[in-house]
C-alpha positions as CSV (number, residue, x, y, z in Angstrom):
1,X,139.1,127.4,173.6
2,X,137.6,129.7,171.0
3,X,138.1,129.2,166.8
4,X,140.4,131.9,165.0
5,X,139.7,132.5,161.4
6,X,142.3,134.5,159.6
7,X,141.0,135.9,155.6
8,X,143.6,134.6,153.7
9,X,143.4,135.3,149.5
10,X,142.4,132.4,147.9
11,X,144.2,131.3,145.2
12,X,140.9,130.0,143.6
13,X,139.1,132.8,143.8
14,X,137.2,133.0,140.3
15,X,137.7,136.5,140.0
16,X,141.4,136.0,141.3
17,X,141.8,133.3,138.1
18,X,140.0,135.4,135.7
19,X,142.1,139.0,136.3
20,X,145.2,136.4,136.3
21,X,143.2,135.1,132.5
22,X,142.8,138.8,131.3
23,X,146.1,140.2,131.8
24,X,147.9,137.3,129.3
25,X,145.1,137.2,126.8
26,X,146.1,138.7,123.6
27,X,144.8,141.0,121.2
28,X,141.4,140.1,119.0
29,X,143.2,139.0,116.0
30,X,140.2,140.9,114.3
31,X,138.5,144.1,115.1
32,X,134.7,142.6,115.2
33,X,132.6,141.5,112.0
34,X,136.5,141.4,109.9
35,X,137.5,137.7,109.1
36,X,139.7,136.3,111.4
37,X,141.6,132.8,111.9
38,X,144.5,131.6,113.4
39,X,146.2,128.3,111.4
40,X,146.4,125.2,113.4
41,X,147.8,123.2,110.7
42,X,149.0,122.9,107.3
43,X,149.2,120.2,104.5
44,X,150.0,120.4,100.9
45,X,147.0,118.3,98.4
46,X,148.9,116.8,95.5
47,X,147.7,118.5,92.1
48,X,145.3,121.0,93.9
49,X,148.2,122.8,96.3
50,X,148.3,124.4,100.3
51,X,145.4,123.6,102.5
52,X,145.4,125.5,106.3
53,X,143.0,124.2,108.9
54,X,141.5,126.3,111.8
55,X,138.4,127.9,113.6
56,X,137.4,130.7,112.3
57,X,137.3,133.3,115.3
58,X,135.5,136.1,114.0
59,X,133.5,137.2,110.7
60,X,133.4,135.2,107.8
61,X,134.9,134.4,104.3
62,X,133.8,133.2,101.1
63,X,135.5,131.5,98.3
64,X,137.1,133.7,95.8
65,X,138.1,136.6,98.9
66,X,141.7,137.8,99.3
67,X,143.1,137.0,102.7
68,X,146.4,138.5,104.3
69,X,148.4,136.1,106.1
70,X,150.3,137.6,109.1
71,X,153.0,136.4,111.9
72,X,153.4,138.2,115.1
73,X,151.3,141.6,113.7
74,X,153.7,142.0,110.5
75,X,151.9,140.4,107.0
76,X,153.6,137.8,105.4
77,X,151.9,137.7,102.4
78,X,148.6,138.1,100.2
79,X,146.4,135.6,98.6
80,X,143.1,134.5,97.3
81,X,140.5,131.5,98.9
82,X,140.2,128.9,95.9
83,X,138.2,126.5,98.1
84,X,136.2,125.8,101.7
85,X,135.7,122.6,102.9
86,X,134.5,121.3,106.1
87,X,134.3,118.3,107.6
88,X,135.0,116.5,104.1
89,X,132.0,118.4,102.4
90,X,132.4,121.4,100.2
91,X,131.3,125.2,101.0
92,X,131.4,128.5,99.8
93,X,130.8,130.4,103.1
94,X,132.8,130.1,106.5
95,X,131.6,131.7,109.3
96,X,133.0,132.2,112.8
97,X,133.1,129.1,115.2
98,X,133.2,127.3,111.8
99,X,136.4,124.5,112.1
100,X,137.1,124.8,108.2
101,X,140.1,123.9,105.9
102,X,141.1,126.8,103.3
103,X,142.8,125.6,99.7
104,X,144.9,129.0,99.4
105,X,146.3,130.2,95.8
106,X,149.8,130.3,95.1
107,X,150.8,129.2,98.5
108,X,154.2,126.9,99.6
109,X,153.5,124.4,102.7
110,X,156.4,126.1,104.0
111,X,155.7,129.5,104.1
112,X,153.3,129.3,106.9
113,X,153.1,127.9,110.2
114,X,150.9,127.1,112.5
115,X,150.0,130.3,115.0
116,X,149.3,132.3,111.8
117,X,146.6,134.5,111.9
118,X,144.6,135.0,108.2
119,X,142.5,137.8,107.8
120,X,141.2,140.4,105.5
């Protein structure tokens, strides 16, 4: 009795899994050393106003810049950085891979959503 090995296509193939990863990736949110970061959450901060949470995927942005805020490739709005905090301390600089909370001028908690990319 002799063995029979057919080739079959594995479906955990690593190069299988990563085309399958490549095809659904999206678009860099930013073209490289632009700010970019997609909103995971927001909250409103009585007496000081909006605050959006998020990693900062690419470049970096200091208090004081002008950010775009965009949905689905079509800008929203227009606003200025008032404040950076992270992890409960105050900065003036976030940089990418930073997790960082922005305090953004003139801003309503409902006029963003989470999936919201800022940039500049």
């Amino acid at each position: 009795m002799s063995w029979k090995f057919w080739k079959r296509e594995n479906p955990m193939d690593p190069q299988v899994l990563l085309a399958k990863a490549h095809e659904g990736r999206p678009q860099d949110l930013a073209p490289p050393g632009e700010f970019g970061m997609a909103i995971e959450d927001v909250f409103t901060i009585t007496g000081r106003g909006t605050v959006v949470t998020g990693r900062v995927l690419s470049g970096s942005a200091a208090v004081g810049d002008q950010v775009v805020v965009s949905r689905a490739g079509q800008m929203l709005l227009q606003t200025q950085i008032d404040a950076i905090e992270m992890f409960r301390k105050t900065t003036t600089v976030a940089n990418a891979g930073d997790n960082v909370g922005l305090l953004l001028r003139g801003l309503g908690k409902d006029q963003v959503t989470r999936g919201d990319v800022i940039g500049k």
